[in-house]
C-alpha positions in Angstrom: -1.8 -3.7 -3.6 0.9 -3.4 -6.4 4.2 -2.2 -5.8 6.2 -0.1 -8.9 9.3 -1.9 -8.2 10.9 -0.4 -11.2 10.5 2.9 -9.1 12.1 2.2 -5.5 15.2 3.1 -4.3 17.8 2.3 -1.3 16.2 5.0 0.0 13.0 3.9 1.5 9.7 4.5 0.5 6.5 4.1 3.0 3.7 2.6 1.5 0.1 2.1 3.6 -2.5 0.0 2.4 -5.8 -1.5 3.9 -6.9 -4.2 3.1 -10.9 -4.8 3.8 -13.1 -7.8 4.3 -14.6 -7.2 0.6 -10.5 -7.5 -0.1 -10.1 -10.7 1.4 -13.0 -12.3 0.6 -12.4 -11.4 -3.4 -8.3 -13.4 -3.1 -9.2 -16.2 -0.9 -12.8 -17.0 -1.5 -12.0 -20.3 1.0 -12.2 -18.1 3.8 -15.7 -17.4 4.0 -16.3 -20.9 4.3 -13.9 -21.0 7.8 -16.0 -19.5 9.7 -13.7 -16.5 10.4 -14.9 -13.0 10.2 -12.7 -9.9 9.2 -13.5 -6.9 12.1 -11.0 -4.9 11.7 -9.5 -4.0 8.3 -6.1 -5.3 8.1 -3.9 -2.4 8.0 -0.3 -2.4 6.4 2.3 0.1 7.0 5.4 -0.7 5.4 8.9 0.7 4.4 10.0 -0.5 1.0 13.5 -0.1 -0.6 16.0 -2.2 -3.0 19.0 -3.5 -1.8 21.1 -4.2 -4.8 18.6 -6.5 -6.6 16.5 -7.8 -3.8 13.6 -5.7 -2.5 13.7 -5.1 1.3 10.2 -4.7 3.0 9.4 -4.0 6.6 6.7 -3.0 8.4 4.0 -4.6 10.3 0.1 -5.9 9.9 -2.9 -5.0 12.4 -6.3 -5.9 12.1 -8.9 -8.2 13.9 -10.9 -11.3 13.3 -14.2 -13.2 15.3 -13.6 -17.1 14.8 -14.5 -20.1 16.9 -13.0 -21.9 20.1 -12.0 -24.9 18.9 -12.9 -26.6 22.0 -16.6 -24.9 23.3 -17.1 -23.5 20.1 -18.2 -20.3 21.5 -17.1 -17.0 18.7 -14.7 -14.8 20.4 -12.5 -11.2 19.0 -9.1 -12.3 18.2 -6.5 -8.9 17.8 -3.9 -9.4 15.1 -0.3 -7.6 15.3 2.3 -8.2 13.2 6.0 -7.1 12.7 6.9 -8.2 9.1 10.2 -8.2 7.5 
């Protein structure tokens, strides 16, 4: 995802984005070898404006993943939420 920042304001601007597994694996190709598998597309839903020079963003991250127990080693669904700013 590329952000115009040449085009935000004070005023903010909501930008969505998903990003999928074929996402991921193409910007960390490392991640295929952790054994951790993208379920859910991680979804972004963010609120973008400047404040004087600095760009504020806000928003938050959802998505899923399947990795291991580190102790039994058994695969289980891990939900992800997060509040980003």
């Amino acid at each position: 995802m590329k952000l115009n920042v040449d085009r935000m304001t004070a005023t903010p601007t909501e930008v969505c984005f998903e990003a999928t597994a074929d996402w991921w694996a193409g910007r960390c190709p490392a991640s295929a070898d952790d054994g951790v598998e993208i379920l859910e597309p991680f979804a972004f839903v963010l609120s973008v404006s400047t404040m004087g020079e600095d760009l504020l963003i806000e928003g938050s991250m959802s998505g899923a993943i399947r990795v291991a127990c580190s102790r039994c080693v058994e695969r289980y669904r891990q939900p992800l939420r997060e509040d980003l700013r």
